[in-house]
VMD Tcl script that draws the C-alpha trace (Angstrom):
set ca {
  {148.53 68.03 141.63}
  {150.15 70.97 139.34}
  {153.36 69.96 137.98}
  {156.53 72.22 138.76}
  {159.30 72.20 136.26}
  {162.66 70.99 136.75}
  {165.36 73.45 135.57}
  {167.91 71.80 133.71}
  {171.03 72.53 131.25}
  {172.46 70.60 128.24}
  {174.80 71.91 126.03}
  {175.40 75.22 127.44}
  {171.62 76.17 127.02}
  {168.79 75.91 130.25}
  {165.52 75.05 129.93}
  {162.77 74.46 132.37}
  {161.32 70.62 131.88}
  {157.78 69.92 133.23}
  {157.36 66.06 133.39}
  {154.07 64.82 133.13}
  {155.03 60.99 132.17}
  {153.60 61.58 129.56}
  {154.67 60.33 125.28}
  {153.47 63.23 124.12}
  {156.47 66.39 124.35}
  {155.39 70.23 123.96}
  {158.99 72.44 122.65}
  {158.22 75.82 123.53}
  {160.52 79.12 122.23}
  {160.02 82.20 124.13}
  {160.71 85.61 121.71}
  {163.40 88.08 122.92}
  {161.41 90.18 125.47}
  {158.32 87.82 125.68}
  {159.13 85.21 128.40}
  {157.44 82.07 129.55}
  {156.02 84.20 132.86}
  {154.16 86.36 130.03}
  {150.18 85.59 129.88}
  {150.19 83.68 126.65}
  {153.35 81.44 127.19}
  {152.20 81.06 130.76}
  {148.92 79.63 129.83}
  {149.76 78.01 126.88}
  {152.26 75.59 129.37}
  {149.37 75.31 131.48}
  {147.14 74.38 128.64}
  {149.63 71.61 127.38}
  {150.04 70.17 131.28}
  {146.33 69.94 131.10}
  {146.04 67.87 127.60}
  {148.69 65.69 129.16}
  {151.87 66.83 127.48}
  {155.21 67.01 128.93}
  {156.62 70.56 128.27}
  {159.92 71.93 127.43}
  {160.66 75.75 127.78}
  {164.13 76.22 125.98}
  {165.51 79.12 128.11}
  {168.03 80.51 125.12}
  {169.85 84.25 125.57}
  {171.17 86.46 123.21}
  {173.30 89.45 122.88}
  {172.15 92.26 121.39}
  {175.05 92.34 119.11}
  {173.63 88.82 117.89}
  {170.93 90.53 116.36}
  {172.68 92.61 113.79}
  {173.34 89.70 111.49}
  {171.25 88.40 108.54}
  {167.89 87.45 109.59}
  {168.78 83.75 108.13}
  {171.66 83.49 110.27}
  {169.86 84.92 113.79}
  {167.03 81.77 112.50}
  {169.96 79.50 112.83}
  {171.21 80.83 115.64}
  {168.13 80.29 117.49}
  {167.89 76.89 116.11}
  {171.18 75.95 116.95}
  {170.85 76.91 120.46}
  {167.61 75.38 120.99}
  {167.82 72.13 118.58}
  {170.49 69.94 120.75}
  {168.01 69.79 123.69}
  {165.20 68.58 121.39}
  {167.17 65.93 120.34}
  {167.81 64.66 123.65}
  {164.53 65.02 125.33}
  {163.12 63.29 122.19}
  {166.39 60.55 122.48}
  {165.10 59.94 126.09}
  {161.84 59.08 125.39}
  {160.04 57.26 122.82}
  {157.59 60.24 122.22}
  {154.98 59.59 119.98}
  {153.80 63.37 119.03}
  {155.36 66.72 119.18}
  {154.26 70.43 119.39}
  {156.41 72.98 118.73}
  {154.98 76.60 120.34}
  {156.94 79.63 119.24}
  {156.79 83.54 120.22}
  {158.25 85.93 117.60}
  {161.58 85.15 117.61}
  {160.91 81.72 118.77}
  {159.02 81.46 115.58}
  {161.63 81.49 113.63}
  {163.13 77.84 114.42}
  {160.07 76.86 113.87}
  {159.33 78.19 110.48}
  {162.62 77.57 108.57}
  {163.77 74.59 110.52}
  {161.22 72.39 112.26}
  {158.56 72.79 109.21}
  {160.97 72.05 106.93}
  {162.28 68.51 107.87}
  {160.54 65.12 108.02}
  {159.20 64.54 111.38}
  {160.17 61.25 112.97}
  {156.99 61.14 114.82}
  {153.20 63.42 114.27}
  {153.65 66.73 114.73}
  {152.36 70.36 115.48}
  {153.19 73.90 114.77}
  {151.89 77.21 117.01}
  {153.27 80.47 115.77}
  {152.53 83.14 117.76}
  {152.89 86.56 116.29}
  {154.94 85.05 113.33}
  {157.27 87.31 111.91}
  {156.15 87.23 108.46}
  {157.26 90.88 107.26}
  {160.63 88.33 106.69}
  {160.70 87.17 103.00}
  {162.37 83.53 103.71}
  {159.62 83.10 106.90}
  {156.63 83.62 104.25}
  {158.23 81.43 101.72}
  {158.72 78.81 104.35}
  {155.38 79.07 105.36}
  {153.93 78.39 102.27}
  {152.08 75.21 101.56}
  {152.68 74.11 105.21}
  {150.04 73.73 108.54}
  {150.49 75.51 111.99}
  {148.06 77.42 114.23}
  {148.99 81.08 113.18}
  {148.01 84.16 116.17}
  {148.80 87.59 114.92}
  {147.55 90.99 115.39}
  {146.41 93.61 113.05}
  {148.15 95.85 114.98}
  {151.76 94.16 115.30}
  {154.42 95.44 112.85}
  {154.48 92.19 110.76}
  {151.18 91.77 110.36}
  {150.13 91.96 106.50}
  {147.17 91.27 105.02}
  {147.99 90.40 101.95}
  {150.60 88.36 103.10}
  {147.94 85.98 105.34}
  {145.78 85.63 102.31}
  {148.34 83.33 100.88}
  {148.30 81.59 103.98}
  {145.04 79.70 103.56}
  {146.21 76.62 104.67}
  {147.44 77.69 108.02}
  {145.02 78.14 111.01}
  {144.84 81.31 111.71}
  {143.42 83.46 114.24}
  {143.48 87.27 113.63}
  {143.23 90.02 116.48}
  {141.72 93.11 115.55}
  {143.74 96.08 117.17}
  {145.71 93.50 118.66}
  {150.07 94.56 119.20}
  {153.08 92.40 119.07}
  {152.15 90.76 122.85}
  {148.78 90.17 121.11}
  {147.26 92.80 124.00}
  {145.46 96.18 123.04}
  {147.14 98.78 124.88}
  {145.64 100.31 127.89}
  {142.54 98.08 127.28}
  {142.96 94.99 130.30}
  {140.26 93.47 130.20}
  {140.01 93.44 126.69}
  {143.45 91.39 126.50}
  {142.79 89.47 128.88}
  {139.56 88.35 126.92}
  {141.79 87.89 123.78}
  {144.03 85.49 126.00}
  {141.48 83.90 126.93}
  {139.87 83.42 122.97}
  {143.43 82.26 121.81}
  {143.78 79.72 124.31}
  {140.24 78.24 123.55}
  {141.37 78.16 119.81}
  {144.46 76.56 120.52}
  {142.87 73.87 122.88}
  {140.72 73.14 119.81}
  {143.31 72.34 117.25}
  {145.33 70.22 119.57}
  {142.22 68.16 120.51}
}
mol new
graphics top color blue
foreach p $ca { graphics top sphere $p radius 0.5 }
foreach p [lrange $ca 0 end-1] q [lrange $ca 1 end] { graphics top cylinder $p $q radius 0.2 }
display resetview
């Protein structure tokens, strides 16, 4: 039977809660333009419904305004909005492993936050299309583990800058944009989508 989310609120913010019964919890942070109805977001819920998480889709909105502040500050902005309902799903439960799935600016919580701090229980880190043109995101980044998508093709990708990044999972798209799609080539993305999603499924088994 496919699990349908329950749209909920707490503390201002929505988010869409699919409840599997399960102890295992799946955060996911959408980026600004990339929602969870997009391919990869879509299917990497689906994925995490399948490997018996529940899944949490923090539905967080922003002003453009918002964005012309320090790119430390818009990180804890985004954390700020999104943290308070991970501490309650995770105070409702006793969880027993977390995975923490990020899209661009959804990344950023992730990097400079979530990475950061002593997990209370196991956990996982999925960064697609990190934005690691960002100084403090690469220095965060460093010495740490997460399942790393990027494209040669998206505006922070850098080569130089994932050879530092041995540690990290990573899966590299050649031609590959910011959606991780190569434009006017469908099939072709949808193969890529496809490639990610078996590489994902591996590291979380």
């Amino acid at each position: 039977m496919k699990i349908k989310s329950r749209k909920e609120q707490y503390n201002g913010i929505a988010y869409n809660y699919f409840d599997s019964t399960s102890d295992k919890v799946c955060f996911m942070f959408s980026g600004t333009g990339y929602t969870y109805e997009k391919p990869l977001l879509y299917y990497s819920t689906e994925l995490l419904l399948e490997l018996g998480y529940d899944v949490v889709q923090v539905c967080y909105a922003f002003d453009s305004k918002q964005f012309e502040q320090e790119q430390e500050t818009i990180s804890a902005m985004v954390y700020n909005a999104a943290n308070p309902i991970v501490e309650y799903i995770l105070s409702t439960k006793s969880y027993t492993e977390t995975v923490y799935i990020g899209k661009s600016l959804g990344t950023l919580p992730i990097t400079d936050f979530y990475m950061q701090q002593a997990a209370s229980v196991p956990s996982r880190y999925v960064l697609l299309t990190p934005l690691l043109s960002l100084d403090h995101v690469m220095k965060n980044l460093l010495g740490k583990q997460a399942f790393l998508a990027i494209g040669t093709a998206d505006p922070h990708y850098s080569k130089e800058r994932l050879e530092q990044l041995s540690s990290h999972e990573l899966a590299i798209v050649e031609n590959a944009d910011h959606s991780l799609e190569i434009t006017n080539h469908t099939v072709e993305s949808i193969i890529i989508c496809q490639s990610l999603l078996t590489a994902l499924k591996a590291y979380l088994q």
